[in-house]
N, C-alpha and C positions, 0 to 999 in steps of 0.2 A: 873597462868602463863602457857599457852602453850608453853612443851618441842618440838614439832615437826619444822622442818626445813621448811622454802615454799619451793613450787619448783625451785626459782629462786636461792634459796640458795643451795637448792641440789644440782643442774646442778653446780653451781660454785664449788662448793667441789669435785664432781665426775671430773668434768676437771681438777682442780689442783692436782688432787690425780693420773689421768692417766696418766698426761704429767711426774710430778715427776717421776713417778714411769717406765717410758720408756724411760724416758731421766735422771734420777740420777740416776743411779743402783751403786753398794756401792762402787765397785771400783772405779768408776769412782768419785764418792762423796771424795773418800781417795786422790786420784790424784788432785781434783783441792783445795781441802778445806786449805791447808796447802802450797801448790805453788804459786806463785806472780801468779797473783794480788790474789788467796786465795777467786776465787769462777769461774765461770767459765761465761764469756761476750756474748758468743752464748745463752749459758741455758737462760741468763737475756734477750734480745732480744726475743725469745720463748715465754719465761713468758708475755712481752709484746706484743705479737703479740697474745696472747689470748683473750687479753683487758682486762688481772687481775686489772691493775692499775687502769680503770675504775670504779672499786669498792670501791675504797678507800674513795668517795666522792661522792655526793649529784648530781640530775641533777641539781639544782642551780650553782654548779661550773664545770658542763660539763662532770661529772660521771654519774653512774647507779646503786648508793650503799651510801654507807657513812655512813651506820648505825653499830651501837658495832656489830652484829650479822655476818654483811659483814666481818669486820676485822675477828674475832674471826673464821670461818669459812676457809678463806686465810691462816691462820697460826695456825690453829693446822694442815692441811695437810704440810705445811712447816715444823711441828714438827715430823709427824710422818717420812719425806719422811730422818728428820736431814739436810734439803738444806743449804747452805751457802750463798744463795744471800742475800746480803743486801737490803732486803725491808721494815726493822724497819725502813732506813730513810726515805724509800719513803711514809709511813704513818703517821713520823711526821711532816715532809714538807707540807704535803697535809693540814694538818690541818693549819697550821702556814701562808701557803700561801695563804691559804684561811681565815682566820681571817688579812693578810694583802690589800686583793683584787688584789693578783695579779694575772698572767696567769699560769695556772698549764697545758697549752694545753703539752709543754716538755718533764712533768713530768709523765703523763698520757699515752703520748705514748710510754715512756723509750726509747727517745733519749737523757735525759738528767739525769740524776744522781745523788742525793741529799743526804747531810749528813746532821747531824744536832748538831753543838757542842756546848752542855751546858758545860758536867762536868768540875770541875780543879779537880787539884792534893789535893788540901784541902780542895775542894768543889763539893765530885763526885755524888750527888745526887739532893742537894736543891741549887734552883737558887738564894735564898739569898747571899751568900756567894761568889756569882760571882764576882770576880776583875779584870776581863778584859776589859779594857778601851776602850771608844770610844772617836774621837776629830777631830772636824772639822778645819782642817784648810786653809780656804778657799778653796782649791780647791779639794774639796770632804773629805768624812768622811775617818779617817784612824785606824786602831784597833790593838793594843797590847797588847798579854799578852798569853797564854798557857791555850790549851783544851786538854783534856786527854780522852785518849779511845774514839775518834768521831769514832762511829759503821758504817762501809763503808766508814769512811775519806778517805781511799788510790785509791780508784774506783773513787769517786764524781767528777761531774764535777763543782758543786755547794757544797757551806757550808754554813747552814743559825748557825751564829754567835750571842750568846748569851752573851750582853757587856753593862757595864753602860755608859751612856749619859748621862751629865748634871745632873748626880743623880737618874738618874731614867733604871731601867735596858730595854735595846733596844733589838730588832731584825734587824742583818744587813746579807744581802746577799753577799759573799767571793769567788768570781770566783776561781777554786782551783789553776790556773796557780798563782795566784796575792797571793799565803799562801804556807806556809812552810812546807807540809804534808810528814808526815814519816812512810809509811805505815807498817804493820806486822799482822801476825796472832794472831787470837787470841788462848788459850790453847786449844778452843774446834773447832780451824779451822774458815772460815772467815774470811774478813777482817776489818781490824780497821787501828785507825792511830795515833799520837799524831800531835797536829795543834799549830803551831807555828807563833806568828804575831807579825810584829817588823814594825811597819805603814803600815799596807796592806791596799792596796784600798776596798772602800767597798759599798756598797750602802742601804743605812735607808730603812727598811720594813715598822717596826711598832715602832714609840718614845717610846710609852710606853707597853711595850709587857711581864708583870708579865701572866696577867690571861691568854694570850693567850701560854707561854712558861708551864704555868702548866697545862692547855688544852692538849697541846700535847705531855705530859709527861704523861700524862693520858692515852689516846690512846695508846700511846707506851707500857705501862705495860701490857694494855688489852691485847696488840698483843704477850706480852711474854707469859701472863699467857694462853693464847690457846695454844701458841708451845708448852710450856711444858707439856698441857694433848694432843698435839699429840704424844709428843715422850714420856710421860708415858705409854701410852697404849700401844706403839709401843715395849716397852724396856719390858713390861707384857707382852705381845702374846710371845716374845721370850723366855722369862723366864717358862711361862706356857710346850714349844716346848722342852725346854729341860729337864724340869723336866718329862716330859714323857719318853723322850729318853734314859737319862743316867741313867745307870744302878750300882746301889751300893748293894750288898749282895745278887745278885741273883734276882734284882727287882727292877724296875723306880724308881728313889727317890720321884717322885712325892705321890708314895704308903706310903710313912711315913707320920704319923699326924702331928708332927709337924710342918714337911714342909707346908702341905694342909693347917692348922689355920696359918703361916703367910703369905699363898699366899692369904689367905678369907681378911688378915688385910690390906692388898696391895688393894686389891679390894674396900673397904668400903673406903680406901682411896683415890683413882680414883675418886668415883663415888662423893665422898665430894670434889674433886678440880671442876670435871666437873659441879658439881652447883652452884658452888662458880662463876666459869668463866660466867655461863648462865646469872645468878643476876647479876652482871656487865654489862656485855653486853647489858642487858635490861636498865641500869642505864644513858649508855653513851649518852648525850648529855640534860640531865634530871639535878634536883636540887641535887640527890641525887650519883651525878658524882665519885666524888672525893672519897666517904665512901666507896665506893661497890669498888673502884679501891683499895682502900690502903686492903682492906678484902679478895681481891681477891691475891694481888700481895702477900700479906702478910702468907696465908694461901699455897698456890698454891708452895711455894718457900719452905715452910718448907714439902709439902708432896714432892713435888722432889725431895729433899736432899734424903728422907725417902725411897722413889721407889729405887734412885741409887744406894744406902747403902747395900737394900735387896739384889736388884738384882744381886749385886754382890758378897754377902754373900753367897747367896743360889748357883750361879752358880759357883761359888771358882774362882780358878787358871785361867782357860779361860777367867774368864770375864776382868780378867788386861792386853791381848794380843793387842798389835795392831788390826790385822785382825780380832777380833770378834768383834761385832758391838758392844754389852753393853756398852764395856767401853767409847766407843766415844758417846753414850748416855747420858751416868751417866756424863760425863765431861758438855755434852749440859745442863744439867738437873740443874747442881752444878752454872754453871756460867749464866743461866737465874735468879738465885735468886740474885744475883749481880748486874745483869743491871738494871738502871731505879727506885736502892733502892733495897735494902734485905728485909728481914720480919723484923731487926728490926726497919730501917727506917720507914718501913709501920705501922707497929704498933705503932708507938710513934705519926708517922703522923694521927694513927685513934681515938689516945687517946687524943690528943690536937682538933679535928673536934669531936670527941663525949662531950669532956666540951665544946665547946663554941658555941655547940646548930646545 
């Protein structure tokens, strides 16, 4: 497998990494991450105005990317920079919208805003369990029932709604004016929402939309599991920085061995998410989709935990401060293993796909 990047992928990491990093600097990150609306509507315009969203997709649907490597690439610089736009839903839109043939021109340019709500409250991972109804009554489809945590619900101008119809689970489009959305931060900042639907108008995607809603639950892990070895690495150089600097008995702590063998074990750990993420990446759109996504989201989430643990071990008292950046890491690190399935979701999801061949 070639590890090297092409150039076209460079150049899109190098842009996203500059713009973040000229246009988020942490203050600023602290100010909008946790304040209504809980990302910041200029920075998103920006982002669009680079033509990131264009990579999200295939030139078959009017992009210049689409492949695991594009996504994965997009958002580990998201991890490292910690941003709060919500562009997990514009990557699972893209897919969704594109498995229903519709126009994603909107979507692409970020004049339009996509959520996408699978989970319930009893049902925050797998789309079996979905009991939000769909019902035509004559004069268009209407939808009730409660989505939980839609990631960017309070921003969206759109919600693609994950609901059964006639028995069979549907994809429907939810204008957010015509839905009950209740937006709030989430613990590690951004925003979310809970989605409320009491006969919302709404319009049919896809009748039958299982393989396409687990398509794009797919993508969306890809895309956690890159943030999170952006902001592991990011949450390591820090750690490395201070262990140099602070000074215990007359000498960096970084000069004690202990320290050193568990920064080497931090390391070996990294370098095991980041190939984990690569194998995926290479997997997406292939037979072997789903395995490499449940091994990656699966492994990726327990070394996060593992990074934030340390890093705030080793760094002590400081790293619990608001104003140090660790701790708003460790919190990103902790609630990326939550969305889109924990490790033990994924593992259970990779032992029922390793029996049945």
């Amino acid at each position: 497998m070639n590890f090297e990047m092409s150039d076209d992928r460079r150049m899109l990491a190098e842009t996203m990494r500059r713009y973040l990093s000229e246009q988020y600097g942490w203050e600023h990150r602290l100010r909008v991450a946790y304040t209504a609306p809980y990302h910041d509507p200029q920075k998103w315009t920006g982002i669009a105005g680079l033509g990131i969203f264009y990579a999200l997709v295939g030139e078959d649907h009017g992009g210049m990317g689409g492949a695991g490597f594009d996504i994965a690439v997009i958002f580990e610089e998201i991890g490292r920079a910690l941003c709060p736009e919500p562009l997990l839903g514009a990557v699972m839109a893209a897919r969704l919208l594109s498995a229903a043939g519709a126009p994603l021109t909107d979507l692409l340019s970020g004049d339009q805003r996509y959520a996408v709500a699978i989970g319930e409250l009893d049902a925050p991972y797998d789309p079996d369990g979905i009991t939000c109804t769909a019902a035509d009554g004559g004069d268009g489809w209407r939808l009730t029932g409660r989505k939980s945590v839609v990631y960017g619900g309070g921003v969206a101008d759109h919600v693609l709604v994950a609901a059964r119809a006639e028995e069979r689970l549907a994809l429907f489009d939810v204008a957010a004016a015509d839905a009950d959305l209740r937006p709030y931060p989430m613990i590690d900042g951004g925003p979310a929402a809970e989605l409320l639907l009491d006969g919302a108008k709404a319009t049919l995607l896809i009748a039958d939309a299982t393989s396409a809603l687990t398509d794009a639950l797919d993508w969306g892990a890809l895309a956690l599991t890159a943030e999170a070895l952006g902001a592991m690495e990011t949450t390591y150089a820090m750690l490395l920085d201070y262990m140099g600097t602070r000074k215990q008995f007359g000498q960096p702590i970084g000069a004690f061995q202990t320290l050193q063998h568990r920064a080497v074990d931090l390391t070996i750990e990294i370098e095991q998410a980041r190939s984990i993420v690569i194998l995926a990446a290479s997997a997406m759109a292939g037979p072997d989709q789903a395995k490499r996504v449940a091994q990656a989201k699966h492994l990726v989430g327990r070394i996060a935990r593992t990074v934030a643990e340390e890093a705030i071990q080793m760094h002590g008292g400081i790293a619990m401060t608001w104003e140090y950046p660790v701790s708003h890491y460790a919190k990103r690190l902790v609630m990326i293993d939550h969305q889109l399935g924990d490790t033990d979701h994924h593992l259970e999801r990779l032992i029922v796909q390793l029996q049945t061949g």
